[in-house]
N, C-alpha and C positions, 0 to 999 in steps of 0.2 A: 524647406527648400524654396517656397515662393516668398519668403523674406529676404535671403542671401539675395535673388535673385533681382527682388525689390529695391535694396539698398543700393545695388551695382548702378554707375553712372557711367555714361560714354561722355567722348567729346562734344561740348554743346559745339555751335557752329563759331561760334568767334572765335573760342579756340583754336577750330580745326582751319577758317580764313588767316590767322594771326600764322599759326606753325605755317602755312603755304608762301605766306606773305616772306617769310625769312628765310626760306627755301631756296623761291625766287630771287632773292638777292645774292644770298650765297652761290647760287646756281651765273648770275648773268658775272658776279664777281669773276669768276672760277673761269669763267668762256674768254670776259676781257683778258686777263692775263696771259690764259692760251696762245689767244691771236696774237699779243705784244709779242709775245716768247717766239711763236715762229715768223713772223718779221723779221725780229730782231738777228734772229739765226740765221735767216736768208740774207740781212744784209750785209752781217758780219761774216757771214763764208765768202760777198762777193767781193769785200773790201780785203780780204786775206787772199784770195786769188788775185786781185790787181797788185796788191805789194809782194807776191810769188814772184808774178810777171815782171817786174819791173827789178826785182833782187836778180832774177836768170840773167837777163839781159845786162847786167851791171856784171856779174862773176862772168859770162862769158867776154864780154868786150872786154875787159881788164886782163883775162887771163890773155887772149889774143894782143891785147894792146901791149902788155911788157914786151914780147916779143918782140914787137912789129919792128923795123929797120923803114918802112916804108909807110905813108899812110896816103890816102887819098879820100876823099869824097865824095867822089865817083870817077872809078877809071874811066877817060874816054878809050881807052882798048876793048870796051867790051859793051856787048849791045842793051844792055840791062841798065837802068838807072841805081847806082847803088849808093843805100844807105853811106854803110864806111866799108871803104877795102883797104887791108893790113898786107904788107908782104915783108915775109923774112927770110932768111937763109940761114941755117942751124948752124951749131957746129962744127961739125962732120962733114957739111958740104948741100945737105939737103936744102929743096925750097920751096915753101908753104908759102899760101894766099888764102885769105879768108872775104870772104864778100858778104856783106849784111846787107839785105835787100827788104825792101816794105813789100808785102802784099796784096790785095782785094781779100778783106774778110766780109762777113756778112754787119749792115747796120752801118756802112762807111768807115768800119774801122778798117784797120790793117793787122797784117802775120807778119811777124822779123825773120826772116831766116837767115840761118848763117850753112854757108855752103863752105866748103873745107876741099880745096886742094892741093895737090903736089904736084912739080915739075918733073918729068921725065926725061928730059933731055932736050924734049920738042914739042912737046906742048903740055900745058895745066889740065891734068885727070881729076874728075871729082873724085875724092872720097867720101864724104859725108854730107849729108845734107840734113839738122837740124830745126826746127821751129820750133823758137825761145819764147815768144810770145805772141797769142790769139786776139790781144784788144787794145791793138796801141792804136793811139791817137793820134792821126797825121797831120795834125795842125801843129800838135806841141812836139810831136818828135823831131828834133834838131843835130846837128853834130855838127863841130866844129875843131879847127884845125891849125892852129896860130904857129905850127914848124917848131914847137917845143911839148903845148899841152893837147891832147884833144879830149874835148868837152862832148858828153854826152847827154842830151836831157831826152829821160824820157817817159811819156805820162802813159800809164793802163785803167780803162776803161770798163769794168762789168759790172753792169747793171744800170745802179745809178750812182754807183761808189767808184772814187778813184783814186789812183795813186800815183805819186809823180817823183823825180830823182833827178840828181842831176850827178853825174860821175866826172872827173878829172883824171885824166890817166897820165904818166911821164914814161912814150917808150923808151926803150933801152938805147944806148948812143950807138951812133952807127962804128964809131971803132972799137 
């Protein structure tokens, strides 16, 4: 038995320094990659939240903009600075207004909201009040109005990724 026991070798110590040494590397390999991966993930969800943002606000103003028989840029009828206001009268006789307004968000951005109402006879009742987007940019958000096209550009901001659009819309003719 004190032969078997003789013969038996352990790791000498370079051995056991060389196996730690390859450990280590594998080990600091394994952490770099981690951290790239969740970056990388953090910055591709805020870059797919600014192109959300910026897709809403493009299907909203377009769906409102066919409609619209009227557009402005900001009505001076109303005490609000607004983005774009649409007004149309269905075909049945009804009359919608939609008003897209910037707001104070946090970090200098702004919120778009779009307010949605109806004509009752004697005055415009909300019905809805929507917010399309949390991170526009109020230096780049623009509209315009040349009494054929109206042009919308508009950039979203989160994080440090963004995204930008520019829409063309042709409302519908007023006869």
């Amino acid at each position: 038995m004190n032969k078997i026991l003789r013969d038996r070798k352990g790791l000498s110590l370079i051995e056991l320094l060389v196996a730690l040494a390859i450990s280590s590397v594998l080990l600091a390999a394994i952490s770099t990659a981690t951290v790239q991966l969740i970056t990388f993930s953090k910055g591709n969800a805020n870059r797919m939240t600014a192109i959300g943002q910026v897709q809403n606000v493009g299907f909203w103003v377009k769906r409102d903009a066919v409609m619209a028989q009227q557009v402005m840029l900001d009505d001076p009828q109303t005490p609000v600075s607004e983005f774009i206001a649409l007004q149309w009268t269905d075909w049945d006789g009804g009359s919608h207004r939609v008003a897209y307004t910037l707001e104070d968000a946090p970090e200098g951005l702004k919120e778009l909201r779009r307010d949605y109402f109806t004509f009752d006879g004697g005055d415009w009742v909300l019905q809805a009040t929507t917010f399309l987007a949390r991170s526009i940019d109020p230096a780049e958000a623009t509209s315009s109005w040349d009494g054929k096209v109206l042009s919308v550009h508009i950039v979203a901001q989160v994080g440090q990724e963004t995204a930008a659009r520019t829409y063309e819309i042709v409302p519908r003719p007023l006869s």
